[in-house]
N, CA, C and O atoms as a GROMACS GRO file, in nm:
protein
  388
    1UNK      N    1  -3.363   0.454  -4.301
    1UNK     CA    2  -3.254   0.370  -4.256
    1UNK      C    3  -3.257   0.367  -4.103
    1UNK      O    4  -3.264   0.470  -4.037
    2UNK      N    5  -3.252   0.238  -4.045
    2UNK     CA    6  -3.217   0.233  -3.936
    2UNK      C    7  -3.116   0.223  -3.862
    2UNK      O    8  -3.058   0.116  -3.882
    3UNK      N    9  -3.058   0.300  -3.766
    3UNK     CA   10  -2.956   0.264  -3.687
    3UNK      C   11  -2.937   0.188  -3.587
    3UNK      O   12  -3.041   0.176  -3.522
    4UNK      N   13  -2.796   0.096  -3.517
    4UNK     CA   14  -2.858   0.039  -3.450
    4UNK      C   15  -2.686   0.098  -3.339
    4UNK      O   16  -2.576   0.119  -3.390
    5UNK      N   17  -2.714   0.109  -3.207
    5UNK     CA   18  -2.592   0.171  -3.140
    5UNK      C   19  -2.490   0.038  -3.134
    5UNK      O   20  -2.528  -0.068  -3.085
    6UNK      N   21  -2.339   0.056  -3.196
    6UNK     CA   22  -2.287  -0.065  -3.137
    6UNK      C   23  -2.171  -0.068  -3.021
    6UNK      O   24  -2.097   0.020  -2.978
    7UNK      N   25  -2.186  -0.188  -2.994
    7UNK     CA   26  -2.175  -0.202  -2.864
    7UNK      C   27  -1.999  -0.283  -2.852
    7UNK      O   28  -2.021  -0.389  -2.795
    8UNK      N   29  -1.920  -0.278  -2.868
    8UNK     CA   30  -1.792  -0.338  -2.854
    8UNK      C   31  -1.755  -0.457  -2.789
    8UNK      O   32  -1.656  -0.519  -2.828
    9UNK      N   33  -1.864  -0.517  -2.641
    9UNK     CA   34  -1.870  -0.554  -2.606
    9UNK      C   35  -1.898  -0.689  -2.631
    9UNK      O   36  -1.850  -0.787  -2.574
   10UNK      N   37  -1.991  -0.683  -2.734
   10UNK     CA   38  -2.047  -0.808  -2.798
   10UNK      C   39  -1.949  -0.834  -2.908
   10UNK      O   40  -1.989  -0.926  -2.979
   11UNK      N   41  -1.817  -0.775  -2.952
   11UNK     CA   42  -1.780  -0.847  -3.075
   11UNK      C   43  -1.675  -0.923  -2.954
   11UNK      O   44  -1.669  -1.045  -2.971
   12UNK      N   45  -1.606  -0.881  -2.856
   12UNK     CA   46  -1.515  -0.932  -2.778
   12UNK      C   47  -1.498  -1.072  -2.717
   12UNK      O   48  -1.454  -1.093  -2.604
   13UNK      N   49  -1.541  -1.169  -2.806
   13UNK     CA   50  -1.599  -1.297  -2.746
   13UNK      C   51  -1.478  -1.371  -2.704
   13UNK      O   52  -1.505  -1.436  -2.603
   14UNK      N   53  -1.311  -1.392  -2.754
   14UNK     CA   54  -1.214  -1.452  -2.684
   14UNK      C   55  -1.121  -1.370  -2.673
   14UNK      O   56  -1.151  -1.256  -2.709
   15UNK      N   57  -1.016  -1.384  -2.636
   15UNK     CA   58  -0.918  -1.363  -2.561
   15UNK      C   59  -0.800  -1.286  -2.688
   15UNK      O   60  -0.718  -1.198  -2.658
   16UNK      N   61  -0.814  -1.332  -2.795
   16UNK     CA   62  -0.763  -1.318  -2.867
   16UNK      C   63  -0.843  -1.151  -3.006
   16UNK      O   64  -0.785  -1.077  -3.085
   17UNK      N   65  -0.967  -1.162  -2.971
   17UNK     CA   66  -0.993  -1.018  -2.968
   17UNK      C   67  -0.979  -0.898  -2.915
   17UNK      O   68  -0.950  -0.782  -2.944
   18UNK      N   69  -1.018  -0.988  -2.796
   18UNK     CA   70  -0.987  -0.885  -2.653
   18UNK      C   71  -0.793  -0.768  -2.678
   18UNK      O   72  -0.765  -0.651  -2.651
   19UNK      N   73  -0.715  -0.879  -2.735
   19UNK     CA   74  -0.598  -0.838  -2.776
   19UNK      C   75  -0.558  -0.782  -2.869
   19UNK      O   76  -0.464  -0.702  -2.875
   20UNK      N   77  -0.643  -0.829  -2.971
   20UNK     CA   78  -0.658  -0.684  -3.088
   20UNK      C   79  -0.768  -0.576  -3.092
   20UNK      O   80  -0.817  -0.498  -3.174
   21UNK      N   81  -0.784  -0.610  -2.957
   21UNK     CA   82  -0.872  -0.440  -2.986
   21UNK      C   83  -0.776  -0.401  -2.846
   21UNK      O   84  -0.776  -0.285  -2.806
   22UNK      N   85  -0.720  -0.475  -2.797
   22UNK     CA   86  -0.616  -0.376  -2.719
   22UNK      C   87  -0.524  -0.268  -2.798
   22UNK      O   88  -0.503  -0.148  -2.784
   23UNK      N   89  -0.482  -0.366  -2.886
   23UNK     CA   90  -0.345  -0.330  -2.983
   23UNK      C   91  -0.398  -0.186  -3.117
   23UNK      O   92  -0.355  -0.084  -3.172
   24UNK      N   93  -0.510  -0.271  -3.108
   24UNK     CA   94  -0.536  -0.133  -3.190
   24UNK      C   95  -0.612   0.003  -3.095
   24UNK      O   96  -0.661   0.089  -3.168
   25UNK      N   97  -0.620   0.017  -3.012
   25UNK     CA   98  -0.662   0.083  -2.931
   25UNK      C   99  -0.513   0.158  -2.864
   25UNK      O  100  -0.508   0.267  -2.808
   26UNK      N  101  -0.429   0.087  -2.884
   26UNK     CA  102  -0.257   0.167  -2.885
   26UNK      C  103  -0.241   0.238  -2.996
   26UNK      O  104  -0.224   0.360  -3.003
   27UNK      N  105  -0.246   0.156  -3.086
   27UNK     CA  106  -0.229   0.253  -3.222
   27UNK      C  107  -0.328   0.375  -3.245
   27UNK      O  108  -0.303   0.482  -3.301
   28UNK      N  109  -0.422   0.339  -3.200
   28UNK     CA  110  -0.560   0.512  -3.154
   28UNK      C  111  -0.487   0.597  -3.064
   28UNK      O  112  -0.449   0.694  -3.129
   29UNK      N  113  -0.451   0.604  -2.948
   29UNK     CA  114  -0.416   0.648  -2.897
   29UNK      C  115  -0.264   0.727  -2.940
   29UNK      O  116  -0.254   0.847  -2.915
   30UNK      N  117  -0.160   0.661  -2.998
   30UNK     CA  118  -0.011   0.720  -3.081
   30UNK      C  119  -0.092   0.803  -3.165
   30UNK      O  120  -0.106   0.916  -3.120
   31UNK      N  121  -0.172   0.770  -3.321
   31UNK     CA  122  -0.192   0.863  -3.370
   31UNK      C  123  -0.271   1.038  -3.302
   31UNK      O  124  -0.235   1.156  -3.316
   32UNK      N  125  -0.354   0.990  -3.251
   32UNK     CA  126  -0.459   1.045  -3.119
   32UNK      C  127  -0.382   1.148  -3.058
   32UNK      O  128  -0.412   1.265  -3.080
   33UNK      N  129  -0.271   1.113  -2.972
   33UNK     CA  130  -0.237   1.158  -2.898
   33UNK      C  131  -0.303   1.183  -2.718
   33UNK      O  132  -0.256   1.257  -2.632
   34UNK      N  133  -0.423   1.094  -2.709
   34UNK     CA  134  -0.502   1.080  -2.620
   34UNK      C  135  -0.468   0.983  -2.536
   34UNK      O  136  -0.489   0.864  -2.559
   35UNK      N  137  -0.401   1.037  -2.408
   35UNK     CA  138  -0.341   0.869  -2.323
   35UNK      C  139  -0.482   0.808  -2.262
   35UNK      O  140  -0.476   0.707  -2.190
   36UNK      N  141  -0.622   0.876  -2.292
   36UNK     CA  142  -0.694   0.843  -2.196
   36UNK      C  143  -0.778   0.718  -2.302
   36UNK      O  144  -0.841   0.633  -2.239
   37UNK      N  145  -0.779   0.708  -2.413
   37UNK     CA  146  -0.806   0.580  -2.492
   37UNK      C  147  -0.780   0.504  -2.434
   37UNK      O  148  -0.872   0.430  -2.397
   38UNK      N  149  -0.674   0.479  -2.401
   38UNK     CA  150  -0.576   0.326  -2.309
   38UNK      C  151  -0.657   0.301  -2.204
   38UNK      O  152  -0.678   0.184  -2.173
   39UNK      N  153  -0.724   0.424  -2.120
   39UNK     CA  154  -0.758   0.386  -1.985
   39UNK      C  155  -0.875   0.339  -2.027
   39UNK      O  156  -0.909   0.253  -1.946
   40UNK      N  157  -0.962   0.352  -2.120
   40UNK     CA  158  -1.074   0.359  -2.156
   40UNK      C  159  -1.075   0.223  -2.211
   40UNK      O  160  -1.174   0.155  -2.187
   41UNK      N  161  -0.974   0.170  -2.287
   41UNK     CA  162  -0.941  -0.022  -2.350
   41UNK      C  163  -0.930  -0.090  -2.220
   41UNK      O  164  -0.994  -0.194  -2.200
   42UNK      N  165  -0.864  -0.046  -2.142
   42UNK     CA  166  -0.827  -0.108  -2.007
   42UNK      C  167  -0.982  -0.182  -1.962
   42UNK      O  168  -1.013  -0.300  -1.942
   43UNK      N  169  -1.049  -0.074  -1.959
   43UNK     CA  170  -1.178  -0.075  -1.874
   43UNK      C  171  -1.273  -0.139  -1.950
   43UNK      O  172  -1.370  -0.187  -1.893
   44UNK      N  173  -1.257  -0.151  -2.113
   44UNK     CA  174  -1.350  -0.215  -2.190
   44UNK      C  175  -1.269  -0.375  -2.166
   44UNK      O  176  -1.330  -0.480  -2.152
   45UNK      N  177  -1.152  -0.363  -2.165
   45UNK     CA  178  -1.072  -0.544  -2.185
   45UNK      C  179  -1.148  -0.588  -2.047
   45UNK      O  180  -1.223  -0.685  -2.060
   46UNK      N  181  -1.139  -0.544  -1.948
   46UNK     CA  182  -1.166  -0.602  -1.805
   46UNK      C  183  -1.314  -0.618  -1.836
   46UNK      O  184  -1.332  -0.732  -1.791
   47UNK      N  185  -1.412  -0.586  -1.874
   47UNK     CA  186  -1.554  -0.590  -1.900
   47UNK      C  187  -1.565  -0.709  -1.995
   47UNK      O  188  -1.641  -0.804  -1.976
   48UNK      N  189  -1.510  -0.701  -2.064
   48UNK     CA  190  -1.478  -0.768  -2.205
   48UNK      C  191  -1.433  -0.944  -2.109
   48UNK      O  192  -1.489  -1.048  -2.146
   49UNK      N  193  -1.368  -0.944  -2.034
   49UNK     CA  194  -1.368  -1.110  -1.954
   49UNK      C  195  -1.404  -1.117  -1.859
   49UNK      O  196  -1.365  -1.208  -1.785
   50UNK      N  197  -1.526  -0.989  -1.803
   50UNK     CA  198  -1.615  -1.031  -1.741
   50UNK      C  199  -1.520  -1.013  -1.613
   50UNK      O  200  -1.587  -1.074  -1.529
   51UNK      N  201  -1.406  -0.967  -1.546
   51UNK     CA  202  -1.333  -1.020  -1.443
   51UNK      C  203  -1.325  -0.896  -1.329
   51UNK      O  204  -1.237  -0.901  -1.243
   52UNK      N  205  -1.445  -0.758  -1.334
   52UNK     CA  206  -1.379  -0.632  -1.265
   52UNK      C  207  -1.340  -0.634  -1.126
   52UNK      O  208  -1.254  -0.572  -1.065
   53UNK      N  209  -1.436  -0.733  -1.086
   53UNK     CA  210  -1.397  -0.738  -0.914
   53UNK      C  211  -1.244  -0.833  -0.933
   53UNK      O  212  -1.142  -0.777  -0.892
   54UNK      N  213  -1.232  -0.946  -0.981
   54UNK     CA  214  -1.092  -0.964  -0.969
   54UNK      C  215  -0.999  -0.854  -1.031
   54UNK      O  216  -0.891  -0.851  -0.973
   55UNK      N  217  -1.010  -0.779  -1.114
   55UNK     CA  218  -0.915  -0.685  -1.172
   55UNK      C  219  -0.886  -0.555  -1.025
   55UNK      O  220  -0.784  -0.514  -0.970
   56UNK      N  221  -1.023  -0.527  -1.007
   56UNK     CA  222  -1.014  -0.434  -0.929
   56UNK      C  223  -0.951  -0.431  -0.808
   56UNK      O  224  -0.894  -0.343  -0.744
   57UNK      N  225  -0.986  -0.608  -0.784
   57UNK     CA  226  -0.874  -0.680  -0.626
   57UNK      C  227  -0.736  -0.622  -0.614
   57UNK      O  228  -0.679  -0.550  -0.532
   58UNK      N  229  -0.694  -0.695  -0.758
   58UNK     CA  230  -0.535  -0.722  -0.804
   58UNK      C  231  -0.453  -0.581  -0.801
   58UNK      O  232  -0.342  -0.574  -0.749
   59UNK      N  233  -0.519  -0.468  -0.863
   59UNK     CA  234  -0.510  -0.326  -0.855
   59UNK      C  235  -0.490  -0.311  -0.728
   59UNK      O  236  -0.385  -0.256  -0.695
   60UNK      N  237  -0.578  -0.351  -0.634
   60UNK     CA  238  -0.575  -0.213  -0.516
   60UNK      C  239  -0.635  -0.126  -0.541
   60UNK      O  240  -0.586  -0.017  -0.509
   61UNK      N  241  -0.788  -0.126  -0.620
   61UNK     CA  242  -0.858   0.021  -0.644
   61UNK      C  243  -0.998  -0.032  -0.587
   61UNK      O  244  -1.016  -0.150  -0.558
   62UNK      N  245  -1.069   0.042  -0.579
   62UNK     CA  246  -1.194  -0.016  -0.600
   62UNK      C  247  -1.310  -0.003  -0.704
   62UNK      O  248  -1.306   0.073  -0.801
   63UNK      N  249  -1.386  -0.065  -0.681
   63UNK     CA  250  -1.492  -0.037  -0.803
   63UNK      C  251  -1.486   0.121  -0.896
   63UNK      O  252  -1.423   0.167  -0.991
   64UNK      N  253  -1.590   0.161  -0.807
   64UNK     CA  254  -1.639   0.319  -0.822
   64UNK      C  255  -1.471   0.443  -0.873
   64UNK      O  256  -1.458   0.544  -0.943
   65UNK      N  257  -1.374   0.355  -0.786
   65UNK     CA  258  -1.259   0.451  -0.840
   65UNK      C  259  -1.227   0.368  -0.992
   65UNK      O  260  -1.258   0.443  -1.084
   66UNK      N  261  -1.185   0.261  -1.032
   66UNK     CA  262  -1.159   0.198  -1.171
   66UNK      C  263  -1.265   0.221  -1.221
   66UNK      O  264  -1.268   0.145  -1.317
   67UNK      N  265  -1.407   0.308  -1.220
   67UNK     CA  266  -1.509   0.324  -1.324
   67UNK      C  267  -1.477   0.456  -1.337
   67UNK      O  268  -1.498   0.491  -1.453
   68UNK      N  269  -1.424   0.569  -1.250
   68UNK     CA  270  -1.435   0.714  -1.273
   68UNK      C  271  -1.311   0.726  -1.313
   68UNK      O  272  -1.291   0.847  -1.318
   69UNK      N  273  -1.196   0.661  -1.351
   69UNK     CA  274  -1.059   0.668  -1.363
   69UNK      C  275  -1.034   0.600  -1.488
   69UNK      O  276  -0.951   0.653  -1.562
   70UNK      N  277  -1.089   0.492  -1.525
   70UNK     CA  278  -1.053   0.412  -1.637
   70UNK      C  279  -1.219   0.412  -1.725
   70UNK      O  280  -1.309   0.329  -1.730
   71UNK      N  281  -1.204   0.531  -1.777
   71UNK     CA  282  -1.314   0.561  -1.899
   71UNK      C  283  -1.253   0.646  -1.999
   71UNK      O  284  -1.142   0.691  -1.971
   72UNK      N  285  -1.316   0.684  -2.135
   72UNK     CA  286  -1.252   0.776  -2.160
   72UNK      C  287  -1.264   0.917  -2.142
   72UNK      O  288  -1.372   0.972  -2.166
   73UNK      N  289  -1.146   0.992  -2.094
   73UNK     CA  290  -1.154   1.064  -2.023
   73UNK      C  291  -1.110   1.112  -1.910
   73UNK      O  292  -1.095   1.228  -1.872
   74UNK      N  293  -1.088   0.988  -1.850
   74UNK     CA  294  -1.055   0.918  -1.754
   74UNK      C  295  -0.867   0.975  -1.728
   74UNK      O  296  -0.798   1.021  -1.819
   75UNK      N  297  -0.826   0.957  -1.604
   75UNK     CA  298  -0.661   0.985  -1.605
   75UNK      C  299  -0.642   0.944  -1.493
   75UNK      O  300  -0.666   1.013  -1.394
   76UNK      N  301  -0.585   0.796  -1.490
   76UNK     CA  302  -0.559   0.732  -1.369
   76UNK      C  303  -0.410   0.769  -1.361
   76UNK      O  304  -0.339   0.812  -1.452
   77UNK      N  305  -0.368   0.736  -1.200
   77UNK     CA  306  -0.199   0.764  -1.172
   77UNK      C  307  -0.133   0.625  -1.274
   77UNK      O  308  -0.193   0.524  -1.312
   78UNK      N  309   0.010   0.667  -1.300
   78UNK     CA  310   0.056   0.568  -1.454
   78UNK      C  311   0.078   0.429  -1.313
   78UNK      O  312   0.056   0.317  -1.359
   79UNK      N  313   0.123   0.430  -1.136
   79UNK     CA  314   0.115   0.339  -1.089
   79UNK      C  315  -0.052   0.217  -1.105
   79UNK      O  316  -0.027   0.099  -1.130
   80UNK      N  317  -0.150   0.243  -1.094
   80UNK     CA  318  -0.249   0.213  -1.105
   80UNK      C  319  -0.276   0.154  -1.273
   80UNK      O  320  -0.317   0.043  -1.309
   81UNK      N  321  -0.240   0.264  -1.349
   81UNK     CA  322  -0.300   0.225  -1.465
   81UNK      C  323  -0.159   0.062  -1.500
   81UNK      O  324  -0.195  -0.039  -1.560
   82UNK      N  325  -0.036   0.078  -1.455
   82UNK     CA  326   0.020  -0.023  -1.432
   82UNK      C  327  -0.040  -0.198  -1.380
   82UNK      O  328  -0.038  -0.317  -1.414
   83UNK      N  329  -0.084  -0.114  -1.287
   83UNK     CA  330  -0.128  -0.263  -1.189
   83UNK      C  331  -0.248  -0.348  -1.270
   83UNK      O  332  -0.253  -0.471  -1.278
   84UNK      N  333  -0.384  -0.212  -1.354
   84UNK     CA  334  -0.465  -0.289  -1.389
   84UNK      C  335  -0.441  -0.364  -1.513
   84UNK      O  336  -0.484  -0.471  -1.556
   85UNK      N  337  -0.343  -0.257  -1.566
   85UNK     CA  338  -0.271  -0.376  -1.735
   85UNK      C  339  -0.239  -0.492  -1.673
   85UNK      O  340  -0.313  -0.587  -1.701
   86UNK      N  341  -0.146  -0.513  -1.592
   86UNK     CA  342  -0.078  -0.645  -1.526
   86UNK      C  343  -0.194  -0.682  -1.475
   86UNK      O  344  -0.242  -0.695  -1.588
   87UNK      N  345  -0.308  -0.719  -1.386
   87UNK     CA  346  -0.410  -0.777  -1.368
   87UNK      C  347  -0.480  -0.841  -1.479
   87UNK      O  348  -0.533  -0.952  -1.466
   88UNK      N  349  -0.482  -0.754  -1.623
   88UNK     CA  350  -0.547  -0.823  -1.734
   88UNK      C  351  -0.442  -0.858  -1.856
   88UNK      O  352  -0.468  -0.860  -1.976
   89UNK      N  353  -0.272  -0.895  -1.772
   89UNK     CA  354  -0.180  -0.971  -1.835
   89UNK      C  355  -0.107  -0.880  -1.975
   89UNK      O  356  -0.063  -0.924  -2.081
   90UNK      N  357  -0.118  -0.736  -1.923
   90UNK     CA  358  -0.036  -0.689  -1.969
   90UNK      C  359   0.079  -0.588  -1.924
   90UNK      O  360   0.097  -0.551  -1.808
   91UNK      N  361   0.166  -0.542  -2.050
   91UNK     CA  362   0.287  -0.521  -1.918
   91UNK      C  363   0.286  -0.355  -1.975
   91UNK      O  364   0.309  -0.360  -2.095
   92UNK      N  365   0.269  -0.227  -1.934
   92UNK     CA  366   0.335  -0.138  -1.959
   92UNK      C  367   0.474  -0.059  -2.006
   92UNK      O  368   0.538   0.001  -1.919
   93UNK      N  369   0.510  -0.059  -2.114
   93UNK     CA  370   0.613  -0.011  -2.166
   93UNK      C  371   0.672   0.096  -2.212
   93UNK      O  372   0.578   0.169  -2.244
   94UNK      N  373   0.805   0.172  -2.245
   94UNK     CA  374   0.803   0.327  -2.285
   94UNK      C  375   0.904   0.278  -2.384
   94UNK      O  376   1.005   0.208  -2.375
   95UNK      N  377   0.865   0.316  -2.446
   95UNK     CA  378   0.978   0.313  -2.641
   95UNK      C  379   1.019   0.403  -2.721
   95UNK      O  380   0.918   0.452  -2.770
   96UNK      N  381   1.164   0.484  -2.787
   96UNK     CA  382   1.162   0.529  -2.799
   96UNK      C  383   1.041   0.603  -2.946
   96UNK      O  384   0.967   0.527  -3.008
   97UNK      N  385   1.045   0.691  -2.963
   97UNK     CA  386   0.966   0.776  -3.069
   97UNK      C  387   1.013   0.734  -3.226
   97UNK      O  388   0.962   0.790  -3.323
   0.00000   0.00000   0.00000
C-alpha cells in the first residue's frame, strides 16, 4: 500500500472551505483543549488565500514572527492573534461554557 502525505492546502480551494475548516478547527481545539490549533488554522486560512504579506501588514507582525507564532504550537499574544483573525475577516469571541 501506498501512502501519499496530505496536504490541507490543496482541498482549500474557496472561501467557503477555508470557513469550514476554520469552524471545525474550533471545535478541535474545545474538545482538545489546545488554544494553539486556532493559531495553527489561522496560519493555514491565511496560506489557504494566498494573502500572508497582506495579513501580516494588517497585523502589525511580520513574516518570520506570524510563522514562529501562528503554527501549531505556536502561542501568539490573544492582541495579535486578534488582529490576524480580523485581517482574514474574523472576529474573536469569549462564550460562556
Amino acid at each position: 500500500m501506498k501512502l501519499y502525505k496530505f496536504d490541507i492546502l490543496k482541498e482549500l480551494k474557496t472561501q467557503k472551505d477555508i470557513d469550514l475548516f476554520v469552524a471545525a478547527s474550533i471545535e478541535e481545539a474545545k474538545n482538545d483543549s489546545d488554544p494553539s490549533i486556532l493559531a495553527d488554522c489561522l496560519a493555514v486560512a491565511a496560506r489557504a488565500q494566498d494573502n500572508i504579506s497582506k495579513v501580516t501588514a494588517a497585523a502589525g507582525v511580520n513574516r518570520s514572527g506570524f510563522y514562529r507564532s501562528f503554527r501549531r504550537g505556536g502561542d501568539p499574544r490573544l492582541s495579535t492573534f486578534a488582529k490576524v483573525a480580523n485581517a482574514l475577516g474574523y472576529r474573536v469571541t469569549v462564550a460562556p461554557i
